[in-house]
N, C-alpha and C positions, 0 to 999 in steps of 0.2 A: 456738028452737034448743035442742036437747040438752047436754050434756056430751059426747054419744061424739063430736057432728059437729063440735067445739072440738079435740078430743082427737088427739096428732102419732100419726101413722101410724103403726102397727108396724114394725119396721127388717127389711131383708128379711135373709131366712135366710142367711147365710155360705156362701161355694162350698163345696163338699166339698173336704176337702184332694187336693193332687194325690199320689200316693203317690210314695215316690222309689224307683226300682228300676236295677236293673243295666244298663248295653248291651244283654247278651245280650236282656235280658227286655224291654225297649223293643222290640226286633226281632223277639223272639217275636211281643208283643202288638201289633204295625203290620203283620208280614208279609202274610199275607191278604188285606190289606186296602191295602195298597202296590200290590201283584203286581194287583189285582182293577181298579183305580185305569187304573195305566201301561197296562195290555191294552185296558182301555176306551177311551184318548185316544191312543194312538200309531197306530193307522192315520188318521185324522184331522192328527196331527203329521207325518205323513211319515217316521217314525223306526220305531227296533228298541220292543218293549214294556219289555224288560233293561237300552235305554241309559235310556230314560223311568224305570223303576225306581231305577236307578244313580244319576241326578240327584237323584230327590228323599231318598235316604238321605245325599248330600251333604248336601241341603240341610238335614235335620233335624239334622246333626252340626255343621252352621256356627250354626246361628241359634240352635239349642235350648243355656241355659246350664248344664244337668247333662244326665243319662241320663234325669228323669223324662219321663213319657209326657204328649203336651203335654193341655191339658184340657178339648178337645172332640176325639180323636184321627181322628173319621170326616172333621169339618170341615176341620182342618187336614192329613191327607192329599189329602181332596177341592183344595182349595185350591193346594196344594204341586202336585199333578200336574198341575191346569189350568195353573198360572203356567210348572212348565217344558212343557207343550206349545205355549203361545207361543213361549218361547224356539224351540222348535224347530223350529215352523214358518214363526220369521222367518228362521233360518241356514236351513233348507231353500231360503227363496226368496231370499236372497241368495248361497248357495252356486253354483257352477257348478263341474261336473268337469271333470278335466284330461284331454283325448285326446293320445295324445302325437306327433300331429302338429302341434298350432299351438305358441306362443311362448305361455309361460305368463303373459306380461303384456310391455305398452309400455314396455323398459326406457330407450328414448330420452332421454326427458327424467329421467332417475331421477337424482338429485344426485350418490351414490357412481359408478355409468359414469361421470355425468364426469367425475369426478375420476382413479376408476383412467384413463381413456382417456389426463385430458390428461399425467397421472403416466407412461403408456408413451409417450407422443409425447416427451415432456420425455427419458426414458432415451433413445431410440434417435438422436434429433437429440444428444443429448452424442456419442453412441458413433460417431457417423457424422461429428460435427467432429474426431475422432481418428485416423479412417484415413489410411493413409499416400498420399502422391502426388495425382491428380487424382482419388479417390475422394468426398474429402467433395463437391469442386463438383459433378461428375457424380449422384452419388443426393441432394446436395440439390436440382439441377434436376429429380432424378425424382421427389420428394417435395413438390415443389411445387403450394400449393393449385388453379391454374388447370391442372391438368393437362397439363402442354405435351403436342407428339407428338414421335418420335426427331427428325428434322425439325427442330424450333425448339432441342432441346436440341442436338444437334450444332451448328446456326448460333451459339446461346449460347456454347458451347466451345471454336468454331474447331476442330473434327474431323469426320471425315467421319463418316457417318450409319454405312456399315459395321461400323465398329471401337468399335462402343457396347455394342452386344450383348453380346462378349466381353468389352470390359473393364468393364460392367456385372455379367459372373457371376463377375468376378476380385474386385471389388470388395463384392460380396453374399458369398463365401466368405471373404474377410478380414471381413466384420464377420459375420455365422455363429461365427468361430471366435472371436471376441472377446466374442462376449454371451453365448457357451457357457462361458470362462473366468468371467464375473462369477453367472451363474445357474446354480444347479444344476438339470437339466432332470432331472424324476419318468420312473421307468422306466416299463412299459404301466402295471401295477396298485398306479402312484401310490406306489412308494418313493424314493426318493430314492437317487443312486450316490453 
C-alpha cells in the first residue's frame, strides 16, 4: 500500500454561493421557465395553464426564505409544478359542479338545520300558546305530529268540522300579525322596513 491509498479524500468543492437578488429579478429569471412548466402539465391537470402558474409563484413566495433564486431553479420549478398538478388533479376529481336544479347538498342531517328548525318550532308554539280564545287549542291540534284530519280535530274540540276552516284563517291572521310585530320581515331586495 502507498501513501495516496492511506491518504483522506479531498473535500468536495463548495456549492456555488446562491446570489441574493430582488423579487423582481427572481421573476425575471423563473418566468420562462414557470410559464413553459404550468403549459406542459395543465392539460393533464384538468386546469387553466395561468391558475398552474399562479400556484406555484405562491408557492415559491411561502416556502422560499428570501427573494434568492432557489439553487437548482430548472429542478425546483420542475418539482413545484408537478406537485401542484397533483394538487389539481385530485380537486378536479373531487370537485362536482353545481347545475342549479338539484339541492346543493343533504342538508337533513346538517347539525345547524336542526338547530335553526328546532329554534323556529320552539318561536312559533310560544306564539301560538298566546293567541287569544280557542286559537292556541285549534292550531296546536293542527300542529300536531300524527297529523290528525278536520274530522278528528273537530271531534277533539267539540265543534263541527264546518266552522274550522274559518276560524282556522281567523286564528292564522291573528298570529301573522303578531310574528310580524316581533320580526322585522326584509323587503323583495333584502332591506329591511
Amino acid at each position: 500500500m502507498t501513501l495516496p491509498d492511506h491518504a483522506p479524500p479531498a473535500p468536495a468543492p463548495a456549492p456555488a454561493p446562491v446570489p441574493v437578488v430582488g423579487a423582481g429579478e427572481t421573476v425575471l429569471a423563473l418566468h420562462a421557465l414557470v410559464r413553459a412548466e404550468a403549459a406542459a402539465e395543465a392539460q393533464a391537470a384538468g386546469t387553466e395553464a395561468a391558475d398552474l402558474e399562479q400556484a406555484v409563484w405562491v408557492r415559491l413566495l411561502e416556502c422560499r426564505p428570501g427573494p434568492e433564486v432557489p439553487e437548482d431553479p430548472v429542478r425546483w420549478v420542475r418539482t413545484a409544478v408537478r406537485a401542484e398538478a397533483r394538487v389539481a388533479r385530485r380537486r378536479v376529481r373531487r370537485e362536482r359542479a353545481y347545475t342549479a336544479g338539484e339541492a346543493p347538498g343533504d342538508w337533513a342531517g346538517c347539525p345547524e338545520r336542526i338547530a335553526v328548525g328546532a329554534d323556529e318550532r320552539r318561536t312559533l308554539r310560544t306564539a301560538v300558546g298566546r293567541l287569544p280564545g280557542r286559537c292556541p287549542r285549534l292550531l296546536g291540534a293542527m300542529l300536531a305530529a300524527h297529523d290528525p284530519t278536520y274530522r278528528e280535530i273537530a271531534g277533539e274540540l267539540g265543534m263541527s268540522q264546518g266552522s274550522l276552516g274559518p276560524m282556522r284563517s281567523r286564528c292564522l291572521g291573528c298570529l301573522r300579525r303578531m310574528l310580524a310585530a316581533e320580526v322585522v320581515a326584509p323587503d323583495p331586495w333584502g332591506m329591511e322596513r
